[in-house]
C-alpha positions in Angstrom: 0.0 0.0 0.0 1.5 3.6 -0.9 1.0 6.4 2.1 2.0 9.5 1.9 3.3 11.9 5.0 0.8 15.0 4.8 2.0 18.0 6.7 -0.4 21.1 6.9 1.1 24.3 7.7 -1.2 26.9 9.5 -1.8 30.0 11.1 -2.9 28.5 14.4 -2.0 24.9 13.8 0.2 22.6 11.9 -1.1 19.1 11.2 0.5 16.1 9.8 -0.9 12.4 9.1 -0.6 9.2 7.0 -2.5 9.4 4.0 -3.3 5.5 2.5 -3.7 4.7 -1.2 -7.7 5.0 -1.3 -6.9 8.6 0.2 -8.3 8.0 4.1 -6.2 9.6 6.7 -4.7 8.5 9.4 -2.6 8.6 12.4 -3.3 12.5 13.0 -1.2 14.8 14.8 -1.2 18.8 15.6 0.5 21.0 17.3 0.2 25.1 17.7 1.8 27.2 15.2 1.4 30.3 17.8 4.6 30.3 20.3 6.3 33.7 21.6 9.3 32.5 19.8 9.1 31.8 16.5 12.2 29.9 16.2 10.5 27.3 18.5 8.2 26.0 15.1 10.9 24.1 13.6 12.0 21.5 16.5 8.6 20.8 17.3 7.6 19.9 13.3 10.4 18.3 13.3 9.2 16.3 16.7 5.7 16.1 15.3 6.5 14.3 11.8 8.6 11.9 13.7 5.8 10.9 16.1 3.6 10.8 12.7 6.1 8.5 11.2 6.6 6.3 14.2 2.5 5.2 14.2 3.0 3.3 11.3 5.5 0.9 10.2 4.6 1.1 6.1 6.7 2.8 3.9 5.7 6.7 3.0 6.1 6.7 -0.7 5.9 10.3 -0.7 5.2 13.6 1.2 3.4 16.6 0.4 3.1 19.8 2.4 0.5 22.4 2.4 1.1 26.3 3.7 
């Protein structure tokens, strides 16, 4: 089965999940894009795509990002 890593870049949230070939989602995550230091965003979507990746043990075929 192909899955693809979706990451969602917000305003007030980002959110990332496995998408499966017949397009449901799954394993969703989020986290707030609002911190008092803006530097702060990276580690955590960093953190937050590993947790993603770590709920499933099929291969992600490919990733797509949306800002």
């Amino acid at each position: 089965m192909s899955n693809v890593l979706a990451v969602d870049i917000g305003g007030t949230k980002v959110a990332a999940g496995i998408v499966d070939s017949h397009r449901r989602p799954s394993h969703k995550n989020q986290i707030q894009t609002v911190l008092p230091d803006a530097e702060q965003l990276y580690p955590r979507l960093l953190s937050l795509v590993k947790e993603t990746l770590d709920t499933t043990s099929d291969p992600i075929e490919a990733i797509g990002v949306d800002c």
